[in-house]
N, C-alpha and C positions, 0 to 999 in steps of 0.2 A: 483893910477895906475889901466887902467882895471882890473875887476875882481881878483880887491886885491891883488895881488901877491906883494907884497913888496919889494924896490928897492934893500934890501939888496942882491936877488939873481944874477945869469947873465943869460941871453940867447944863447943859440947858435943851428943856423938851420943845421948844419954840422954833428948835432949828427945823430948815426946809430937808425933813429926811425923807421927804417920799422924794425927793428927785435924786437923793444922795440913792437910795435903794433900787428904783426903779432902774441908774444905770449899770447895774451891780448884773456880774451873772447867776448872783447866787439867786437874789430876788428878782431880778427882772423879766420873767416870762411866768411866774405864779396869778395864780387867778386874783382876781379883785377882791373877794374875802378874805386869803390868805394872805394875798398882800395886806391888808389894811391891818391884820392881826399883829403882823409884822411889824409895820409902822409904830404901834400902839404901845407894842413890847419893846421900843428903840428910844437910845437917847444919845446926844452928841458932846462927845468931852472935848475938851483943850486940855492938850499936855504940853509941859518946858522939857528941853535937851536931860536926858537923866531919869526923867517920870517913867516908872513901871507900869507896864497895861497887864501882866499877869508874871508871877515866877512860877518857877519848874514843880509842877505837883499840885497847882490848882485846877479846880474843878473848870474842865470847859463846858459854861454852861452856854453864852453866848458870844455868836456869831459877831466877828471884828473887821468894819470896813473902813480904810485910811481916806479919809476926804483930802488930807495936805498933809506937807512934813513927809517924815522918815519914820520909818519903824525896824529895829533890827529885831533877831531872831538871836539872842547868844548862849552858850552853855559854859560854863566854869572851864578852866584848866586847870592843874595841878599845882602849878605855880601861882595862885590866885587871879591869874586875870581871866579872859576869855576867849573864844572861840565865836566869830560869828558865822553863823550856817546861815542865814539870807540877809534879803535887807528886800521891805518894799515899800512901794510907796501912788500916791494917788491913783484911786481908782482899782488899787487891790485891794485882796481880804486876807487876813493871814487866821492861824489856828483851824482853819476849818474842819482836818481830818480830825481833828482829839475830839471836834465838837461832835460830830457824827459818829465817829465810835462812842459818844458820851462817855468818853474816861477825863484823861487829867493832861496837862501841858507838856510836853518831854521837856521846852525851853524857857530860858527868861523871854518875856518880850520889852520891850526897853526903848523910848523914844529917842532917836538921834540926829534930830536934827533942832532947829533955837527954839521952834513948835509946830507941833502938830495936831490935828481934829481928827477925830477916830468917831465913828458911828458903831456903839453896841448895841445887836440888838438880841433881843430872849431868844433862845432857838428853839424853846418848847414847842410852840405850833406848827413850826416847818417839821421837826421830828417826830411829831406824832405824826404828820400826814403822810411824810416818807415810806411807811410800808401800805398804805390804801392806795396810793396817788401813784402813777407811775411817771407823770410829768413832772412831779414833786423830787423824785427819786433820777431825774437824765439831769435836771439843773443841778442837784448837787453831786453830779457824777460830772458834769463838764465844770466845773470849780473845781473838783479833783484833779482832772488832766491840767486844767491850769498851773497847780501845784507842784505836779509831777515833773511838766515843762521846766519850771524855776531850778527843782533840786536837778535836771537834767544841764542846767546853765552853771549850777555852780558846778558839779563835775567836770564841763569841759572848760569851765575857768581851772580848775585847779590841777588840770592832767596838761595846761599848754604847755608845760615844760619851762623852760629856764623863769626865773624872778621877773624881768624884765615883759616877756613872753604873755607871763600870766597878768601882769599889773594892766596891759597894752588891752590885755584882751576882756580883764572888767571893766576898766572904762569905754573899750566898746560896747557893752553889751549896757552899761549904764546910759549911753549914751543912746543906744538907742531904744530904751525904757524912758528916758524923761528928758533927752535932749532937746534942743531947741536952735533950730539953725536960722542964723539971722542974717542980715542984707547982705555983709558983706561974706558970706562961706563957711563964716565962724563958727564952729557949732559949741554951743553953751551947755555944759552939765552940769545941771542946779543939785547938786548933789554935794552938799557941807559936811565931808566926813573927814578926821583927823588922820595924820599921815598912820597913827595907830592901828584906827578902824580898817583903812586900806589895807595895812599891812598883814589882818586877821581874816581880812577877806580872803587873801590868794595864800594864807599861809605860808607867810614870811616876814623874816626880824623886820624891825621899825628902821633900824639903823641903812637895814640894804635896800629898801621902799623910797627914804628921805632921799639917798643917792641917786636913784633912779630918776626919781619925780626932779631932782636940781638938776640933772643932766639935760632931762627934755626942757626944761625952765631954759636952761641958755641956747641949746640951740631949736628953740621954740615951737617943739612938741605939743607940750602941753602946758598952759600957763594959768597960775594959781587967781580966780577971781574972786571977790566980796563973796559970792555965794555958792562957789564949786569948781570949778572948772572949765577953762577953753581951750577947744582945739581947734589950731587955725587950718589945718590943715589934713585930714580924715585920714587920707592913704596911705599919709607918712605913717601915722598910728597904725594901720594896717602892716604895712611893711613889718612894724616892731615884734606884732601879734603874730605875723608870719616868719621872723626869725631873717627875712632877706636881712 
């Protein structure tokens, strides 16, 4: 299928994508024609845990906005498995620099969470107008720095230092991307990834992640829920990420 997208999901052009676009930084400050171009060239998929949104060497023709769910970012390793370089999710856009260079994907993009809704939209109109427009050209220059910021997160997830350090210090940083802190302090990370996926984030064995993760389990760090993660308590995790 074009641009990867795997036929596990479904499309539907009936979805509300001008509100899904309008909050977008990529689309939301474009004029009313080119928004509406925009719109016109967009459509909203549902994908299951596993669906491909593009692999490594397709054409980025269009612009990818996650409405819900998880999206990673992964590259092959030697060994057959893989390497994830990001992970994002509501309310971000991922691929956008390959789109704008109009070349091709460096990564798999791969859903990972039970499901997710992705809005693709053509990026033909926004890219023709890019060298006329100069207001066309700041929007996709501050979606750049956005980007910049993420791979500037994972570098300082993966230089905390010790296993322990690093693992402390992506679930804060998940945490405070799509956390949710509830009545009573708890803060909630809806964030469904396999002790694997963690393990690939901070770059480290599965076997030394599972340990970690059952150590703060018993003395109640961090505790495994229906859909991600709680922490009941923020500073301890601080502490961890700080090495006290």
């Amino acid at each position: 299928m074009a641009s990867g997208v795997s036929t596990g999901g479904s499309a539907s052009t009936r979805a509300p994508v001008e509100r899904i676009l309008r909050s977008s930084r990529l689309f939301g400050e474009l004029d009313p024609a080119l928004f509406k171009a925009s719109v016109d060239g967009a459509v909203r998929v549902t994908l299951a845990r596993g669906d491909v949104l593009w692999r490594t060497g397709d054409a980025a023709t269009h612009f990818t906005l996650i409405c819900s769910g998880l999206v990673k970012i992964v590259r092959p390793t030697p060994d057959a498995g893989e390497a994830i370089v990001g992970l994002f999710g509501p309310r971000e856009s991922i691929g956008d620099s390959a789109v704008l260079l109009r070349g091709q994907y460096p990564a798999d993009a791969v859903t990972s969470s039970e499901r997710a809704e992705i809005c693709r939209v053509d990026a033909s109109p926004v890219l023709a107008a890019m060298g006329q427009r100069p207001e066309v050209a700041r929007s996709m220059n501050l979606a750049l720095l956005e980007h910049t910021h993420a791979l500037q997160e994972k570098i300082r997830i993966m230089s905390a230092g010790s296993v322990t350090r690093r693992l402390a210090t992506l679930l804060l940083h998940l945490a405070d991307r799509f956390g949710d802190e509830l009545g009573d302090g708890t803060t909630l990370i809806p964030v469904d990834l396999s002790r694997a996926e963690l393990a690939s984030l901070i770059g480290a064995r599965p076997e030394t992640t599972i340990r970690t993760l059952s150590r703060w389990r018993k003395t109640g760090e961090v505790v495994p829920a229906a859909e991600g993660f709680l922490v009941p308590d923020r500073a301890r995790l601080e502490r961890e990420a700080s090495g006290d």
